[in-house]
C-alpha positions as CSV (number, residue, x, y, z in Angstrom):
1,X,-5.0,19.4,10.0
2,X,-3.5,17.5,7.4
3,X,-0.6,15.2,8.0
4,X,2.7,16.2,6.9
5,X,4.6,14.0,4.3
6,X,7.6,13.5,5.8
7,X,5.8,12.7,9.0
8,X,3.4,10.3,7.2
9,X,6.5,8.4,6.0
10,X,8.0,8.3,8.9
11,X,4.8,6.7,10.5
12,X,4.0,4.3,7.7
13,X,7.8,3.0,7.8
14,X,6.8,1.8,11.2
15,X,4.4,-0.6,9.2
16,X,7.0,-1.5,6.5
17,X,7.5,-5.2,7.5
18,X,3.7,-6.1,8.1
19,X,3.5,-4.6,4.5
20,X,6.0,-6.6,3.1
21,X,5.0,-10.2,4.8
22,X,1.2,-9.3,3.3
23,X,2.7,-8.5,0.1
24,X,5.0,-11.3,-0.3
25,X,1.8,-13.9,0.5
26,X,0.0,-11.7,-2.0
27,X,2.2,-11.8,-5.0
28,X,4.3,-15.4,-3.8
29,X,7.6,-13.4,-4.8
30,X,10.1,-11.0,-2.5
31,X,10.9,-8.6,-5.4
32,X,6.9,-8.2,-6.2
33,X,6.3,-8.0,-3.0
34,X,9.0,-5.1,-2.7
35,X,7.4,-3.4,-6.2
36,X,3.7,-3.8,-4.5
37,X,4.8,-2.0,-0.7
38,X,6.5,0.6,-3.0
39,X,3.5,1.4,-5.0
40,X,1.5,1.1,-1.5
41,X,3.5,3.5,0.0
42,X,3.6,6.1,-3.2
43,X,-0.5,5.6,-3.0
44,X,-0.7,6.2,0.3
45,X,1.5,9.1,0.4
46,X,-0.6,10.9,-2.1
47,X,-4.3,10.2,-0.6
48,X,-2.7,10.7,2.6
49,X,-5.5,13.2,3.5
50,X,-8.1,10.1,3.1
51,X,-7.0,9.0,6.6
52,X,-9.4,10.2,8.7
53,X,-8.1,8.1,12.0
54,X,-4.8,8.0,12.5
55,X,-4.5,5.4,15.0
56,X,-5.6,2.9,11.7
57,X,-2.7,4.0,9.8
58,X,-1.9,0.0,9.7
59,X,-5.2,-0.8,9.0
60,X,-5.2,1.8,5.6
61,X,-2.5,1.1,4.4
62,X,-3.2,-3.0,4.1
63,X,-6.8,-1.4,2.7
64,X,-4.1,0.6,0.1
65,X,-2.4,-2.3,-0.4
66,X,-5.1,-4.7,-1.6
67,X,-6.8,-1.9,-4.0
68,X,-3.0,-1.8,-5.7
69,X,-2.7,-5.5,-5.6
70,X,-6.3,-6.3,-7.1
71,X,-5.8,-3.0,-9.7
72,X,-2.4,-4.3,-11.0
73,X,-4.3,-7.5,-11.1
74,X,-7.3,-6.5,-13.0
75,X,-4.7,-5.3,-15.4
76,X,-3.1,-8.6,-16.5
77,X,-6.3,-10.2,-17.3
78,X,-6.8,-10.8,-20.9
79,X,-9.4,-8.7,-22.5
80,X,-12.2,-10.0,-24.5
81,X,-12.2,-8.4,-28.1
């Protein structure tokens, strides 16, 4: 049975300063750090269903994390013509 939204968020809040220590060492800056959880969070909410085992909710949601870190990433890098 699929996870409700509201208590999703209320679960992955619990995990909300883990995400933002990872992020900040990630990105080197609090407010990036604070754009990156927020996108992780939005992700998360959305492929919600993905999480087969609920007991690694922390676990997914650094695994969310990363793939919106190196994705954001991927998209600075300069393009060869």
């Amino acid at each position: 049975m699929p996870v409700s939204a509201r208590a999703f968020i209320e679960r992955a809040l619990e995990h909300l300063p883990v995400l933002r220590r990872v992020g900040r060492r990630l990105t080197g800056s609090a407010a990036e750090a604070d754009d990156l959880v927020q996108e992780t969070l939005a992700r998360a909410l959305e492929q919600r269903g993905a999480l087969r085992e609920t007991e690694r909710l922390k676990a997914w949601l650094l695994a969310v994390q990363r793939t919106v870190y190196l994705n954001s990433r991927r998209g600075l890098r300069p393009h060869l013509e």
